[in-house]
N, C-alpha and C positions, 0 to 999 in steps of 0.2 A: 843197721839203719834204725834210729831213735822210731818209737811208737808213736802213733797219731793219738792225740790226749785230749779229749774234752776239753773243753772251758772250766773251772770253777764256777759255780754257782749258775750255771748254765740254768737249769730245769727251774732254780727259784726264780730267779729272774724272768724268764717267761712266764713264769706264775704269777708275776707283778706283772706284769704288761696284758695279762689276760685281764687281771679284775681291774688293771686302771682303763681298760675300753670300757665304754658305758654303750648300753642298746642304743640307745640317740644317735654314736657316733657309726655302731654298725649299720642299724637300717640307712643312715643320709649313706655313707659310702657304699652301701649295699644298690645303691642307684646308680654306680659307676661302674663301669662294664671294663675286662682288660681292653676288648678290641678298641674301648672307647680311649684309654692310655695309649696303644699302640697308634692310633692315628694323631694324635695331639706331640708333634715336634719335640715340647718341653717334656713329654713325658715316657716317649717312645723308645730313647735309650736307657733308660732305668729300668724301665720296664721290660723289655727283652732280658739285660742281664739279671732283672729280679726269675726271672721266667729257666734261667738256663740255671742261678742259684739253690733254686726251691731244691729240684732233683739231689744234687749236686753235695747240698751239707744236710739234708733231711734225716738222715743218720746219727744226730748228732742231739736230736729230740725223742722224744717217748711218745710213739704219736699210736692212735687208738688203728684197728682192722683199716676201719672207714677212713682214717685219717692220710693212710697207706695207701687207700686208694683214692685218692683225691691227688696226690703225688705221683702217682702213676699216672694219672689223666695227663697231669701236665707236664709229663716228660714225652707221653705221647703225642700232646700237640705239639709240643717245642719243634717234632719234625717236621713240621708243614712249613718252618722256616727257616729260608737257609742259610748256611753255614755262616758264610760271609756277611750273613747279616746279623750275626752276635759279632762277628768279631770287631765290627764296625762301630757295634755297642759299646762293647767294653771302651775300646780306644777312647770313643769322644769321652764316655763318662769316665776313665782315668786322665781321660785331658785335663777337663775341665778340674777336676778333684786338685792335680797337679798343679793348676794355673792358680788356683785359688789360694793353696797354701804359699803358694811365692810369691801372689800377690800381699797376703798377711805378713810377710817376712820383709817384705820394701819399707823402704822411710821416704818420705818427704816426696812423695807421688815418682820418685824413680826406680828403674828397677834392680830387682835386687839381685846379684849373683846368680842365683836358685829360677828366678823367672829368665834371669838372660838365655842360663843355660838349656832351659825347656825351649826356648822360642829358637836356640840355636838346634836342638833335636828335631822339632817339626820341622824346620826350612829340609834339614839334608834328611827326614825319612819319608820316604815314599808311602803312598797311600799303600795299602795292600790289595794286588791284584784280584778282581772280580772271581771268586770261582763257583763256578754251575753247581745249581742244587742237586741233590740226589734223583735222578730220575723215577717216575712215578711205578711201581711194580704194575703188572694187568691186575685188574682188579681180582678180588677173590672168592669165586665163585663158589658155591657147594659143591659142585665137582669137584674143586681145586680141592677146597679142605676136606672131602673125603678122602681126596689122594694121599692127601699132605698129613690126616691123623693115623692112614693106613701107613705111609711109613714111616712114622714114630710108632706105630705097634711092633711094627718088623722088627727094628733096633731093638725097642727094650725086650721082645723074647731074645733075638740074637744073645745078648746078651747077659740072658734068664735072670730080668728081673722082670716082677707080673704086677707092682702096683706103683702107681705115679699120679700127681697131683694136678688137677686141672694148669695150672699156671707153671708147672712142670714141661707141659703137652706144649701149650703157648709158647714157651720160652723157646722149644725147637721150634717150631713150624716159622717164627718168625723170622731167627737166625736164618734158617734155611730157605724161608720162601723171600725176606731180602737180600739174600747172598750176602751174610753176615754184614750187613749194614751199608752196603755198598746203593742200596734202592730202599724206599719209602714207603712207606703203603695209600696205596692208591685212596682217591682224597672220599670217595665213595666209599671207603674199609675203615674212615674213621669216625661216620658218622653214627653218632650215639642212637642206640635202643633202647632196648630194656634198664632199666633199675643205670642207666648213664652206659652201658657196656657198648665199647667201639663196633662196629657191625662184624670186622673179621672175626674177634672172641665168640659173638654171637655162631657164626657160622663153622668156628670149632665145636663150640657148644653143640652143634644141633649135628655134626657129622658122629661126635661122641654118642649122641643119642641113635643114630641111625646103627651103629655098631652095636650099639648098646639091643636093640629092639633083635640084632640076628646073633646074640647071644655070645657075641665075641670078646665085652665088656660087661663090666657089671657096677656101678656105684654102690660104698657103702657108706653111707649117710653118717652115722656114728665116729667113723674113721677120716673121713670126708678124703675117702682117695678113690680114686679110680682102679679097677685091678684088672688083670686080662684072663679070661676064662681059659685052660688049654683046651685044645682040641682033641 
């Protein structure tokens, strides 16, 4: 299987598109909100499949800690909407894309081969059937995430290994506490706190430190891992 390859000139080219934005153009759009895209018809399917994109090829840039986690944000909201309603995205904005270009391909206002045959695929393909969002997990309480970091301790002694990385811890508890993606987190687990951090992280965070205070963890700061003390 041939390797996935970069673009050429990828990272210049975005170098050009950073210094051709001028501050003038950031702050006026910086007064435009996504929600405010998501509710505007003409802008709402672009902006969905901009939204399910970001995550998606973000790999494919050099992007800074913060930048990484700005990408994170919004692969986490991206959950809160469902499924069926990217897919509904893509379609119309490949429609449209589709209509466009076989509209440019017609002569003398009739249509062309390329648009017949597009208008011949929408008549005989079916809309794609409606399917139900992920259902909301119960929300996730300190109790939960004490449970839920207690056993991610279990495993990694099981296992004897003794240090592991906040976002390490995260990546189980969530597999686990959504039954590997099957459920959502509950819309109260996503609301931002601290420094933008979704509440459920928070509520890792603070189960780590409860661990932490009966000496069964320990943070070292220099290392920035977490490690488990034995017993």
């Amino acid at each position: 299987m041939p390797q996935y390859q970069t673009p050429d000139n990828l990272d210049k080219s975005v170098k050009m598109i950073d210094e051709l934005l001028t501050d003038a153009a950031l702050n006026a759009f910086s007064e435009i909100t996504v929600a405010q895209l998501l509710e505007n018809p003409a802008s709402v399917c672009e902006t969905l499949a901009l939204i399910q994109n970001i995550p998606k090829f973000s790999r494919n840039y050099k992007l800074t800690h913060e930048q990484v986690g700005e990408v994170l944000d919004i692969r986490e909201r991206s959950e809160l909407v469902a499924r069926h309603a990217y897919s509904l995205a893509f379609y119309v904005v490949n429609s449209i894309k589709k209509a466009r270009r076989a509209y440019l391909d017609s002569s003398n206002g009739e249509l062309s081969p390329t648009m017949r045959e597009e208008e011949q695929k929408v008549e005989q393909r079916a809309v794609p059937r409606l399917l139900p969002a992920k259902p909301q997990a119960q929300p996730f309480t300190p109790d939960k995430a004490k449970k839920a970091v207690e056993v991610f301790l279990n495993r990694k002694m099981k296992i004897n290994e003794q240090t592991f990385t906040f976002e390490e811890c995260c990546t189980h508890i969530k597999g686990s506490y959504l039954e590997d993606d099957s459920k959502r987190w509950h819309d109260t687990d996503l609301v931002e706190v601290n420094n933008q951090t979704p509440r459920w992280k928070q509520s890792v965070s603070a189960a780590l430190s409860f661990f932490s205070d009966k000496e069964m963890v320990s943070f070292v700061h220099r290392r920035n891992l977490w490690i488990i003390i034995p017993l």
